[in-house]
C-alpha positions as CSV (number, residue, x, y, z in Angstrom):
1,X,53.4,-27.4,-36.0
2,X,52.4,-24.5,-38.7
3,X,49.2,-23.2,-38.7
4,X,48.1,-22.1,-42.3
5,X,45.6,-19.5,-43.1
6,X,42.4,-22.4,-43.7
7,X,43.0,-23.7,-39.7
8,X,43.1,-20.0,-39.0
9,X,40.0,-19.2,-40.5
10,X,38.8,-22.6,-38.7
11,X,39.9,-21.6,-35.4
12,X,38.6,-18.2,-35.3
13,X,35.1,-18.9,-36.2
14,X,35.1,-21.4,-33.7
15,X,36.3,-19.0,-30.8
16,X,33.7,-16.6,-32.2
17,X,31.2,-19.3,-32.0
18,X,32.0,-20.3,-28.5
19,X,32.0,-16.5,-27.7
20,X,28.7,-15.6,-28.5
21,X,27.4,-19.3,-26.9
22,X,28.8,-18.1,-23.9
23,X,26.7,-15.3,-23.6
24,X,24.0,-16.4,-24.8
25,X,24.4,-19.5,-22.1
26,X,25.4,-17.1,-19.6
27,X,22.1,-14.8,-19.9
28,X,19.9,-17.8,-19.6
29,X,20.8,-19.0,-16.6
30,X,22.1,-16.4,-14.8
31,X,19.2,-14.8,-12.5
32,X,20.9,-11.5,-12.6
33,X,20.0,-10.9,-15.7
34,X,15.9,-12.3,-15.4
35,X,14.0,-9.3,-16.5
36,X,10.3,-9.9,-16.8
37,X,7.9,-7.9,-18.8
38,X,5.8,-5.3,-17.0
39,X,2.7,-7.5,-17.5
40,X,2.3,-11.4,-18.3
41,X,-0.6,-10.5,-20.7
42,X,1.6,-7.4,-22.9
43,X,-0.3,-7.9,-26.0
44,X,-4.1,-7.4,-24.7
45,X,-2.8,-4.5,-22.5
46,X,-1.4,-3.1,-25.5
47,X,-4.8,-3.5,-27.1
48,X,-6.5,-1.1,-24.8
49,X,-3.7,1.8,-24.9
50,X,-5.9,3.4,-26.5
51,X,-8.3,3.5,-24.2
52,X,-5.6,4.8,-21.7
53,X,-4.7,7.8,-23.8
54,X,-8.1,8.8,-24.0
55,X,-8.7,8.6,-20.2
56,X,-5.1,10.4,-19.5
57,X,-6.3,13.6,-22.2
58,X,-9.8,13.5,-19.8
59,X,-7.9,14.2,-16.7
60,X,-6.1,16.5,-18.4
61,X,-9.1,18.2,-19.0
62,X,-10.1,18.8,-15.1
63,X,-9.2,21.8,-13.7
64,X,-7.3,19.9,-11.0
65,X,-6.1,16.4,-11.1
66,X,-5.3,14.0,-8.5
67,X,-2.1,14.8,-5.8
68,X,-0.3,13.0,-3.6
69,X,1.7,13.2,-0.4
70,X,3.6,11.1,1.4
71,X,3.4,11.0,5.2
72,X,4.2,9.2,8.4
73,X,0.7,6.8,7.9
74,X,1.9,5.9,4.2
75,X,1.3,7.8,0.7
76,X,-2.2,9.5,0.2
77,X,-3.8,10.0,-2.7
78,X,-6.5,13.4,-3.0
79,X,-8.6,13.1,-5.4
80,X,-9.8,16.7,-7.0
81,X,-12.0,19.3,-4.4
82,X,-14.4,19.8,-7.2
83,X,-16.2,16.4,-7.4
84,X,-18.0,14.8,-4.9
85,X,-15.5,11.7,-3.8
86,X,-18.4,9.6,-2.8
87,X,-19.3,8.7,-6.2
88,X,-15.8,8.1,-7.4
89,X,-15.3,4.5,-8.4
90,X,-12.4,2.5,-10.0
91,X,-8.7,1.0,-9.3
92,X,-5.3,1.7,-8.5
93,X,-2.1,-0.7,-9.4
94,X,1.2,0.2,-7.9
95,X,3.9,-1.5,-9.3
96,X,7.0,-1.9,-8.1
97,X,10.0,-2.4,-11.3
98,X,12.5,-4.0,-9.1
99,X,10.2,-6.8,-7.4
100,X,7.2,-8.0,-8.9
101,X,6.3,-9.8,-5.9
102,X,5.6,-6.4,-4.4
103,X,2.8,-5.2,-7.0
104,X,-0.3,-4.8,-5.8
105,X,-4.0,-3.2,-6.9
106,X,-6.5,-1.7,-4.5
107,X,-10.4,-1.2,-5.5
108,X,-11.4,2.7,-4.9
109,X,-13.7,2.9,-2.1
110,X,-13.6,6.5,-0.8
111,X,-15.2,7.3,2.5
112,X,-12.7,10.4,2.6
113,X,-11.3,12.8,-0.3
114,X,-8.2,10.7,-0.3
115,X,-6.6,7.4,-0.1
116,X,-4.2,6.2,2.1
117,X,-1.9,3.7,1.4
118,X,-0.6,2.5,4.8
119,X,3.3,2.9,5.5
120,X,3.6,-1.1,5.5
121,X,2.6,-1.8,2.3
122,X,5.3,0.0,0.7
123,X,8.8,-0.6,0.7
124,X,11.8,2.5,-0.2
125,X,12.2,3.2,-4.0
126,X,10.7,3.6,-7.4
127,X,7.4,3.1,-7.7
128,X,4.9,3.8,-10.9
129,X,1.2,4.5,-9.9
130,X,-1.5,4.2,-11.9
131,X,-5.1,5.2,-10.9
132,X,-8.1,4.6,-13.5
133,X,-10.8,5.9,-12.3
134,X,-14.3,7.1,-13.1
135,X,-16.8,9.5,-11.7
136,X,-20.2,10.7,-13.2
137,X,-19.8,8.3,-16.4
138,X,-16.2,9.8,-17.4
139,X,-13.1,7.9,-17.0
140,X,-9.7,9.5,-15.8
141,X,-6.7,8.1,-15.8
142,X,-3.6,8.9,-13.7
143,X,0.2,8.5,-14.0
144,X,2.9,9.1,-11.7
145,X,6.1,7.3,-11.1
146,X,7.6,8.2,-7.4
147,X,10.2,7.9,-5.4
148,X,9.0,6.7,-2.1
């Protein structure tokens, strides 16, 4: 049998076809490639960026920002020497990019200069901290991805 240039044509748009449905087959089922957005409500987050960028140029501002440190009880979080933790208020969200299941956020409720986040909570690897918080009317806003 002779194939002529029209059943040529014919045939290669259909291998191209079933190519690319492949693929596209392939990347919906496949769990491997499942990759979620950071958060299920992207739009209204992005909404309030704004507000974010204002708070990060604020603690930009202090003379000394928020530190951390990991140790054998977990990861601590000091807040700055020069304000009076006790009226510190707000939230922190660790999330973890590899596991969503392993996000978690944690009210601020300081009865020390720091926070600890115990040992257990937190498993080896990338993680991308995020404290808001707000002390004497002012809101802050802190950024760090670790390593842990």
């Amino acid at each position: 049998m002779k194939i002529n240039w029209g059943t040529g044509i014919v045939l290669a748009f259909i291998g191209f076809i079933s190519f690319i449905m492949y693929f596209v087959v392939t990347m919906n089922i496949d769990s491997e490639y499942d990759h979620e957005l950071v958060t299920e409500d992207y739009y209204a987050e992005e909404l309030q960026y704004q507000n974010d960028i204002d708070k990060l140029i604020n603690a930009k501002n202090l003379t000394e920002n928020i530190s951390y440190k990991r140790t054998t009880e977990g990861l601590v979080i000091y807040f700055p020497s020069n304000v009076d933790y006790k009226k510190v208020t707000g939230k922190m969200f660790l999330y973890r990019p590899s596991n969503k299941q392993l996000d978690f956020d944690t009210a601020i409720s300081l009865s020390n200069p720091y926070l600890l986040i115990p040992d257990k909570r937190l498993v080896d690897g990338r993680w991308n901290i995020k404290v808001d918080w707000q002390y004497n009317g002012q809101s802050y806003l802190y950024k760090e991805t670790i390593n842990y």
